[in-house]
matplotlib code that plots the C-alpha trace (Angstrom):
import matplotlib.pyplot as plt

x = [9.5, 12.6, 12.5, 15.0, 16.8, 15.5, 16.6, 19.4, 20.5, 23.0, 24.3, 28.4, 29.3, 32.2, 35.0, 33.6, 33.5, 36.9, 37.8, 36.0, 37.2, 41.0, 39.9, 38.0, 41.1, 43.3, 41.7, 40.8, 44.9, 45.4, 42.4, 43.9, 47.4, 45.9, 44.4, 40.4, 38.8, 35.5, 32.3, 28.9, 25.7, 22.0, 20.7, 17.3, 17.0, 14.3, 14.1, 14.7, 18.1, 18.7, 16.4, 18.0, 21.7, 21.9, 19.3, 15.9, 16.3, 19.2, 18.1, 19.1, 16.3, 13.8, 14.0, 16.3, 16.0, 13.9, 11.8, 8.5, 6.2, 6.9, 3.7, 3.9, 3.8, 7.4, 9.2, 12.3, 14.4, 17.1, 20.5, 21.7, 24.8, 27.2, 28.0, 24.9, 24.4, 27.9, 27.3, 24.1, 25.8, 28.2, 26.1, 23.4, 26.2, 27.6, 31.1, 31.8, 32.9, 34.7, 36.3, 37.5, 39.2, 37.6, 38.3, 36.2, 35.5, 32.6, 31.5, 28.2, 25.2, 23.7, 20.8, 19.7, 16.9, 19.2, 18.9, 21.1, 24.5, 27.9, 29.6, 25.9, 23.5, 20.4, 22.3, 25.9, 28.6, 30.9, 34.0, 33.9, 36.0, 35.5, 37.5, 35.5, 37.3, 40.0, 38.8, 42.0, 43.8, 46.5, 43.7, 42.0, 45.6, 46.0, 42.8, 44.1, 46.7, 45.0, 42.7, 45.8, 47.3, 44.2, 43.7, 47.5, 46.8, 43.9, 45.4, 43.6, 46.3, 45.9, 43.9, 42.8, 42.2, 40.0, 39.6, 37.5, 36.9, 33.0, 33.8, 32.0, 28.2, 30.5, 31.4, 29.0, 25.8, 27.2, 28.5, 24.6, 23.3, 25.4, 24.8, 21.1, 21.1, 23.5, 20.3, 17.8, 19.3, 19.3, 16.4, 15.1, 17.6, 17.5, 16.1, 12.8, 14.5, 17.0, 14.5, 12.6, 15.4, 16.9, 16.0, 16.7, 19.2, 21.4, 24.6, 23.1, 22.9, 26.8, 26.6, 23.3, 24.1, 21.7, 23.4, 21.6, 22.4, 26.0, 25.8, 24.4, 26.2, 29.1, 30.5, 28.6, 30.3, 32.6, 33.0, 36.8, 36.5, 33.9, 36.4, 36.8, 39.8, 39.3, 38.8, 41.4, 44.0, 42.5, 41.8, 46.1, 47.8, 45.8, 47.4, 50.4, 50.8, 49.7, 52.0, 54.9, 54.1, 54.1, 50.5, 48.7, 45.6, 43.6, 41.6, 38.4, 36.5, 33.0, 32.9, 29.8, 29.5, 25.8, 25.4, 24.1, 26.6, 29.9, 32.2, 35.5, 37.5, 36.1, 36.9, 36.8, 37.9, 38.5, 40.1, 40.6, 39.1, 35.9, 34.6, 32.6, 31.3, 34.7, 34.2, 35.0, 35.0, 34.9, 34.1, 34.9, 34.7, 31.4, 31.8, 28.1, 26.6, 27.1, 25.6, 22.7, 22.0, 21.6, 25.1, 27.8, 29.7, 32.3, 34.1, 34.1, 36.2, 35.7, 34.9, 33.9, 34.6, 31.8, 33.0, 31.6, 33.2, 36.8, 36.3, 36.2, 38.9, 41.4, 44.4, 45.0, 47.1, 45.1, 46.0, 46.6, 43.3, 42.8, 42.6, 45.4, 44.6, 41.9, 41.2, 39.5, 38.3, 37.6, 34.9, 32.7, 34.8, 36.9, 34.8, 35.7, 39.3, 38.8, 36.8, 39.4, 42.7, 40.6, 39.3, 42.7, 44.3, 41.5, 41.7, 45.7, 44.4, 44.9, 42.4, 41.0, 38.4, 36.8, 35.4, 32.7, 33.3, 30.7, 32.7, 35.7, 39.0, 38.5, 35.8, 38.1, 41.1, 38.6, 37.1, 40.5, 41.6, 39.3, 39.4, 43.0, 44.5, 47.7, 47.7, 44.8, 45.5, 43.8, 42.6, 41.3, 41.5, 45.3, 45.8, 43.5, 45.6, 48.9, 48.2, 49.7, 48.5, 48.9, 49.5, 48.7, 50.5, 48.2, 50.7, 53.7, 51.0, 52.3, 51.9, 53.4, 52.8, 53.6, 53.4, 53.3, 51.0, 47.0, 46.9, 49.8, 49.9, 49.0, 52.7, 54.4, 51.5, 52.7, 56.1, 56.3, 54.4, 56.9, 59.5, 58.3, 57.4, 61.3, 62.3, 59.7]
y = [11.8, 10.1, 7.3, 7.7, 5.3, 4.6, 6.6, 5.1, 2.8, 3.9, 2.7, 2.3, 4.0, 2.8, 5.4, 3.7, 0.2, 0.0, 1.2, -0.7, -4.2, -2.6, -2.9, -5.8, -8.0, -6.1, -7.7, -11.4, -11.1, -10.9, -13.4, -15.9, -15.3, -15.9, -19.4, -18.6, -19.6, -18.1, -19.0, -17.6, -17.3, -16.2, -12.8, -14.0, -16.1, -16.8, -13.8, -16.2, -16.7, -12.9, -12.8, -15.2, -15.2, -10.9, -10.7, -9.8, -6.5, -5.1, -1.5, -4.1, -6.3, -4.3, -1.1, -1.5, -5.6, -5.6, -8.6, -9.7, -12.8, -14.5, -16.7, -19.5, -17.4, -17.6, -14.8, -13.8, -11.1, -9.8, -10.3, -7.3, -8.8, -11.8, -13.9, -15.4, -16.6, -17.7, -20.0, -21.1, -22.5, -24.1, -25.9, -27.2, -28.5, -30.5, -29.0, -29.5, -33.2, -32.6, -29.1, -29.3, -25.9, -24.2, -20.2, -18.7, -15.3, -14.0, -10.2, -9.1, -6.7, -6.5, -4.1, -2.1, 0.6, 3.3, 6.7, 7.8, 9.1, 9.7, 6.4, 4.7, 3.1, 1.0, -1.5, -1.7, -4.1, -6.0, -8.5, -10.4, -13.3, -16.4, -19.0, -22.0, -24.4, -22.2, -20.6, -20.3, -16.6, -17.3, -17.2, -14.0, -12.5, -13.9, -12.6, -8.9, -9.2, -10.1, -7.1, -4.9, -6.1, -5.8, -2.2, -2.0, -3.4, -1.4, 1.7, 2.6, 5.0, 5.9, 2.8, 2.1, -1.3, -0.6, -3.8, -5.1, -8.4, -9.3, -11.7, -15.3, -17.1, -17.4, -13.7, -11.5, -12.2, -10.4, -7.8, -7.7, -6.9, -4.2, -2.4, -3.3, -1.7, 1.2, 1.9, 1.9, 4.5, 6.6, 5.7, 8.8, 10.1, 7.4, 8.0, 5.9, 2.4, 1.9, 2.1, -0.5, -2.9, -2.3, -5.3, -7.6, -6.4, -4.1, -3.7, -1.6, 0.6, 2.2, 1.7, 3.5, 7.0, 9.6, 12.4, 12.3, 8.2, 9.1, 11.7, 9.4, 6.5, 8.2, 6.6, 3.1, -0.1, -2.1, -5.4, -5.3, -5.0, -8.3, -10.7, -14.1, -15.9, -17.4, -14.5, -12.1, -15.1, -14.9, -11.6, -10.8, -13.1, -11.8, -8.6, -10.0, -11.9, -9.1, -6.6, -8.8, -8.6, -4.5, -4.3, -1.3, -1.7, 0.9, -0.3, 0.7, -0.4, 0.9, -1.2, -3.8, -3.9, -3.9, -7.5, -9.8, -13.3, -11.6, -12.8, -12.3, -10.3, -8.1, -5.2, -2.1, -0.7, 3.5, 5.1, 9.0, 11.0, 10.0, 12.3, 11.5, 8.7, 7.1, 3.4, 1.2, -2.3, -4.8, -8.3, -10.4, -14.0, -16.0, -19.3, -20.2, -19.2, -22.5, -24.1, -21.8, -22.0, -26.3, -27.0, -28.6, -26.9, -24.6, -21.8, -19.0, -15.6, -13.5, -9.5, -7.4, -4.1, -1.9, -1.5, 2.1, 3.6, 1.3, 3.8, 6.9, 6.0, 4.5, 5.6, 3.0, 3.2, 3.8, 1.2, 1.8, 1.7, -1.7, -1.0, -0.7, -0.7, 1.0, -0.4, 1.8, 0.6, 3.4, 1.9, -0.6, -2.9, -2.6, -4.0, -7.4, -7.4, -4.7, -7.7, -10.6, -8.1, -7.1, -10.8, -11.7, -9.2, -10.0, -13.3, -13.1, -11.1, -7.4, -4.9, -3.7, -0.9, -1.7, 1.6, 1.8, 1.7, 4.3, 6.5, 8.9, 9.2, 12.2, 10.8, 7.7, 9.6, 11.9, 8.8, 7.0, 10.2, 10.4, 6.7, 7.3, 4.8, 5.3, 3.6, 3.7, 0.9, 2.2, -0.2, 1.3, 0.8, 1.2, -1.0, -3.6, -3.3, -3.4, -6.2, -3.9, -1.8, 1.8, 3.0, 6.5, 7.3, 9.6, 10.2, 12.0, 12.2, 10.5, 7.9, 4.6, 3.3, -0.6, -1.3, -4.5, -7.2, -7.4, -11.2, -11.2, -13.2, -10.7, -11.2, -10.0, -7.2, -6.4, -6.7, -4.2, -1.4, -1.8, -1.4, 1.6, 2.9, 2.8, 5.0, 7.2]
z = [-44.3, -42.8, -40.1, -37.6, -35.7, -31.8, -29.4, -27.7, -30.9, -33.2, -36.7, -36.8, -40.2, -42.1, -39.8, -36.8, -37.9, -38.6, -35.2, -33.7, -35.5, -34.6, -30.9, -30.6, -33.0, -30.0, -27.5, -29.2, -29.6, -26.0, -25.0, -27.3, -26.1, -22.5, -23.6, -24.2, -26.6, -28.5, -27.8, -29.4, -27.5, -28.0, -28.5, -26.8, -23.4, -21.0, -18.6, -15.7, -16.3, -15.6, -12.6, -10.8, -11.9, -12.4, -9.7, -9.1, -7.2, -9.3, -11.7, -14.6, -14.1, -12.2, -14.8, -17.6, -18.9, -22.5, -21.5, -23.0, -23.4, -26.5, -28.2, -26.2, -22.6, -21.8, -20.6, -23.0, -23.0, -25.2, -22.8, -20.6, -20.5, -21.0, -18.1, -17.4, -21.3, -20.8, -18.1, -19.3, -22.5, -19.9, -17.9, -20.6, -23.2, -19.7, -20.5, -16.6, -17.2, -20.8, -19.4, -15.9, -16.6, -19.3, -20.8, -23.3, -24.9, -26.5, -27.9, -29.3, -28.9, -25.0, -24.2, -21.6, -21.2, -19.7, -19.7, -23.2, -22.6, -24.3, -24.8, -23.1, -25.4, -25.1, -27.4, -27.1, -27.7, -24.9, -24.9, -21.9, -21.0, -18.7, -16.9, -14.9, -12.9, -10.4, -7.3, -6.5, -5.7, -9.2, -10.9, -10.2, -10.4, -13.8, -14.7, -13.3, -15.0, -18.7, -18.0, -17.4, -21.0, -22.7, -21.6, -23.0, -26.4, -26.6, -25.8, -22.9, -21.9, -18.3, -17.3, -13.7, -11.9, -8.9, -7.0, -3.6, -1.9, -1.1, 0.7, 0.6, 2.2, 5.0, 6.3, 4.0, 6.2, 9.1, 7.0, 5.4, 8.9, 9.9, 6.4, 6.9, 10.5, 9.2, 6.5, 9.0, 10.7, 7.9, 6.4, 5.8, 4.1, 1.3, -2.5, -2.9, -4.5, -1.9, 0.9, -0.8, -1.8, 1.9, 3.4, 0.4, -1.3, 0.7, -0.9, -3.3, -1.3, -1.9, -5.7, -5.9, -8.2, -6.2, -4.6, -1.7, -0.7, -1.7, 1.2, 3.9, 2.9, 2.4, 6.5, 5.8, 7.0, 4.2, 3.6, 3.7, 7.1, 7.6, 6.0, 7.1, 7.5, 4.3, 2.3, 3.9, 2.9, -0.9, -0.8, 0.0, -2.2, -4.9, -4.1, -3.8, -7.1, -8.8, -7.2, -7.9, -12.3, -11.6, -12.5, -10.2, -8.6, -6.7, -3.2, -3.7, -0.5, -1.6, -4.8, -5.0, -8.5, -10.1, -10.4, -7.3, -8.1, -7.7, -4.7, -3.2, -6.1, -7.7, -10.1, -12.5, -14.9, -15.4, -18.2, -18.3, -20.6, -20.1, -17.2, -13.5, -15.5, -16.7, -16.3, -19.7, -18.4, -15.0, -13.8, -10.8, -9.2, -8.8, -7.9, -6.8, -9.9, -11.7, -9.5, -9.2, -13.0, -12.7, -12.7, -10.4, -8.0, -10.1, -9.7, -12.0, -12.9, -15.7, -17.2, -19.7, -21.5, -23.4, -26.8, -27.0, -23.6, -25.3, -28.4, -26.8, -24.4, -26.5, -28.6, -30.7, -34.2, -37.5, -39.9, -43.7, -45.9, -46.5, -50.4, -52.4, -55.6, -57.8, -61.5, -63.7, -67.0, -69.6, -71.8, -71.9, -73.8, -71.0, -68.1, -68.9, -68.3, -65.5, -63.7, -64.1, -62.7, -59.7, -59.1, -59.6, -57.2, -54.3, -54.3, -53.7, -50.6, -52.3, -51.8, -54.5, -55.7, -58.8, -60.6, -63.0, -67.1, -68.0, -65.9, -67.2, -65.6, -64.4, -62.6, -61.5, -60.4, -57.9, -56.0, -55.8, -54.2, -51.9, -50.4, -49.8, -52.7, -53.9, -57.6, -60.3, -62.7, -65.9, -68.3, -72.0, -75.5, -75.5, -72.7, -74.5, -77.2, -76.3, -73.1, -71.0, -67.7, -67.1, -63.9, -61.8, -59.2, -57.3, -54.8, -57.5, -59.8, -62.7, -65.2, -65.1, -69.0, -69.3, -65.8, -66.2, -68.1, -67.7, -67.4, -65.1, -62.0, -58.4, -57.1, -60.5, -60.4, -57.0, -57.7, -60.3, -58.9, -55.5, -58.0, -59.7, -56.3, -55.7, -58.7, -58.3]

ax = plt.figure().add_subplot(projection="3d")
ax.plot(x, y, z, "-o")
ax.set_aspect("equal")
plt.show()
């Protein structure tokens, strides 16, 4: 009897991986390009850090967190997502006094107890990236506009930047008490969680995904409209910067974002393809989390995109196989010499298959075919004899005798099979 994976985890099979790895070097191309650097960070913290920083009252904490009470009594869980490990590793290595302005990116496993779903696994991967040290409205509009070339470089063709303000502890309260009131009203007409979070956590209410709050929230007040001086002035020239690079956004009033530290900007990310559910990525600014999590006062921007809503969205070019070469010895005697060409080959950064010598070339030639690889170097008695390679050209299907020599060095190797390639 089999033993099948958990529901909601998946293995990545070769075909995938390499996707995969073609997106995430796409986006560590751009991140680099944009000045962050990468930083690594647990898969295992102290449940506390999401309570307070994701929030209490959010669905990730309350129903979908994987939390439990290690040995010793303390309450870990494996991290839902990024930011908070992020600024966690911030504040405890003191990088506030070293790095006034700091960027860094990170990608890795995250888990969540969700409810299964094309492209929406209980463990799935995320790049995120992080700036501390700018409250300032260039840097959320640099930050737009790094998202926008990411999505580009990932070929996220039809990509959409929604963006909101939620405002700051200045003009937010007021805006809390008129959604607050505005829920009251309706009360009723609420599914089960939101009438319980109403009072604390309010804002939930216009991100919350049953039909029936959608329909009596569908006229609730929005924060746009509460702005303070402050944040109408940030809120604008964010706009404004980003117009001016040609980068679209899309007003999206109702956007709260699932996370309780977000303020002021504050994004997503759509891609098409993908159906109702067509979200592959977001983020926004949080300048009071820092400070929440121990630290000094610092401002903070930064995102993320799910790896596994990337891959079904993106259209981004295949790559060659990786191998280019496949040695096939034909007899044991030849495993020896089989060994040191392929070492040699690989270590000059060549990609090379190395096939079995209790296998026949018949046997050879079908398995290079099938990985996609070109040439079959064949090394038997004659070859041992004479010094010299043979070569199959799978792709005219012909021989090559005397390639070149078995002891030669990779870039003579690779020399003479480009020019028998040519007068092919």
């Amino acid at each position: 009897m089999t033993i099948p994976s958990v529901k909601g985890f998946r293995d990545v099979l070769p075909a995938d991986a390499a996707r995969r790895r073609l997106l995430l070097d796409a986006a560590v191309r751009v991140l680099e390009q944009y000045g962050y650097q990468p930083l690594e960070v647990p898969l295992l913290e102290r449940g506390e850090l999401f309570q307070r920083s994701v929030g209490a009252t959010t669905d990730i904490v309350e129903k979908e967190m994987y939390s439990f009470e290690d040995r010793d009594g303390t309450l870990v869980a494996l991290r839902p997502e990024g930011t908070a490990s992020v600024v966690r590793a911030y504040v405890e290595a003191g990088l506030a006094r070293s790095m006034p302005v700091a960027k860094f990116y990170y990608h890795g496993p995250m888990f969540r107890r969700e409810r299964p779903q094309k492209g929406r696994l209980r463990q799935f991967t995320q790049i995120g990236a992080e700036l501390f040290g700018r409250a300032d409205p260039e840097a959320d509009a640099e930050t737009l506009c790094l998202v926008a070339d990411l999505c580009e470089a990932a070929g996220l063709a039809g990509a959409r930047i929604r963006v909101n303000s939620l405002g700051d502890e200045v003009c937010r309260p007021k805006y809390r008490e008129s959604l607050v009131a505005f829920g009251r009203a309706r009360i009723e007409r609420l599914c089960r969680d939101c009438r319980e979070r109403l009072e604390r956590n309010p804002l939930r209410l216009l991100d919350c995904k049953a039909e029936q709050c959608r329909e009596a929230t569908a006229d609730a007040p929005v924060m746009i409209d509460y702005l303070c001086g402050d944040c109408r002035h940030h809120h604008d020239r964010v706009l404004e910067l980003v117009a001016a690079q040609g980068v679209e956004l899309e007003i999206e009033p109702r956007m709260v974002r699932g996370l309780d530290y977000y303020c002021r900007t504050a994004f997503e990310v759509s891609a098409a393809g993908l159906g109702a559910q067509d979200a592959v990525g977001g983020g926004g600014r949080y300048d009071g989390l820092v400070e929440q999590l121990g630290g000094p006062s610092v401002p903070g921007i930064g995102f993320a995109f799910g790896l596994e809503r990337m891959e079904l969205a993106a259209e981004i070019a295949e790559t060659p196989p990786a191998t280019r070469l496949f040695v096939a010895p034909i007899g044991e005697a030849a495993a020896g010499a089989a060994l040191s060409l392929a070492r040699r080959l690989r270590r000059a950064g060549v990609g090379v298959e190395l096939g079995s010598s209790a296998k026949r070339l018949k046997a050879h030639l079908k398995r290079a075919a099938k990985d996609g690889i070109r040439h079959l170097v064949i090394v038997g008695d004659d070859e041992l004899a004479s010094g010299v390679a043979t070569v199959r050209d799978l792709e005219v299907g012909r021989d090559m005798p005397g390639c070149f020599r078995l002891d030669a060095p990779a870039a003579e190797i690779l020399a003479a099979l480009e020019r028998k390639g040519e007068s092919a």
